[in-house]
N, C-alpha and C positions, 0 to 999 in steps of 0.2 A: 464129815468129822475127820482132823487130821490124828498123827500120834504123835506124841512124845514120847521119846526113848531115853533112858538115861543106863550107862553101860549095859548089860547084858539083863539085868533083874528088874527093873521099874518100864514098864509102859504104859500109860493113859490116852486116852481119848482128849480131844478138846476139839472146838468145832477151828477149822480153818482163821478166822480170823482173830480170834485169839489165839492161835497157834503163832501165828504171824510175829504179833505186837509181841510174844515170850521171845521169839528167835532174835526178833530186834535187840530188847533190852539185855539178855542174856549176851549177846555179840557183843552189845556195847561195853557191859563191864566186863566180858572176859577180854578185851582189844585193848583196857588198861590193867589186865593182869590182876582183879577184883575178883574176889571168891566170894561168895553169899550160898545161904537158907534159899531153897524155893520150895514153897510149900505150898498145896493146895488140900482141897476138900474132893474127899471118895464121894461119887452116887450113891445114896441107900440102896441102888440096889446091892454093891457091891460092901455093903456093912455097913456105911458111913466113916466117919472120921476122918483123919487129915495126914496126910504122907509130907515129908519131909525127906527132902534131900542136899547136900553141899557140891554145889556147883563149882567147878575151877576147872582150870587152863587145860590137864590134861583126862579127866573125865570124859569119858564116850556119849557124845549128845547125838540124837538124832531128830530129826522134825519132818515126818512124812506127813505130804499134806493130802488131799483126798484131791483137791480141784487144781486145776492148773496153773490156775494164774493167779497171781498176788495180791490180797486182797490190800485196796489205800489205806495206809496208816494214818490214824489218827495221831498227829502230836500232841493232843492233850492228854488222850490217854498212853502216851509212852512216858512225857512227863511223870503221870501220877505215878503209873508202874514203876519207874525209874526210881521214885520216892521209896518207893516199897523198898524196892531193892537194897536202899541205902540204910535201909532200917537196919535196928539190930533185929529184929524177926527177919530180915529175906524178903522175896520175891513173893509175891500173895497176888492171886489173881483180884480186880476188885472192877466193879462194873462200869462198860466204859460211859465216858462220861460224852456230853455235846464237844464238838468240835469248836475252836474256838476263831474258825476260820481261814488256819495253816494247815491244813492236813500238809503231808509229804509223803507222796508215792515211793522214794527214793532216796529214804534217809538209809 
């Protein structure tokens, strides 16, 4: 499991490779100066619910991962993600889908 940080007061869990594909999409609209919602769902065990946060350019992100190495990106699900992101709700984790043939280790 890696974490996400966001300035000094939000940290979450998430496993590695969806840590990943967050650092992607999150890079990608903050590299055109895009602020968005990222929201996700608490584990019951920690109450449930859903946290909300506004991401932009000078926000404190962090993304420790637990394993070392990168896990391959899916491009379909950066696509969908990316979707999200354009929403007016945010960034919403959602499950990733088959590949559509293009993965990109190096996007």
């Amino acid at each position: 499991m890696g974490r996400f940080q966001y300035e000094d007061s939000v940290r979450v869990d998430f496993d590695d490779r969806v840590l990943a594909h967050l650092q992607t999409v999150m890079g990608m609209k903050l590299r055109r100066s895009e602020s968005f919602y990222f929201t996700w769902r608490e584990s019951v065990d920690l109450g449930g619910g859903r946290t909300s946060v506004w991401i932009h350019s000078r926000a404190g992100l962090v993304f420790k991962f637990h394993g070392s190495r990168m896990p391959r990106l899916n491009r379909t699900w950066l696509d969908a993600l990316m979707q999200t992101a354009n929403s007016p709700g945010g960034l919403q984790i959602i499950p990733e889908p088959a590949e559509n043939g293009d993965a990109s280790p190096d996007i």
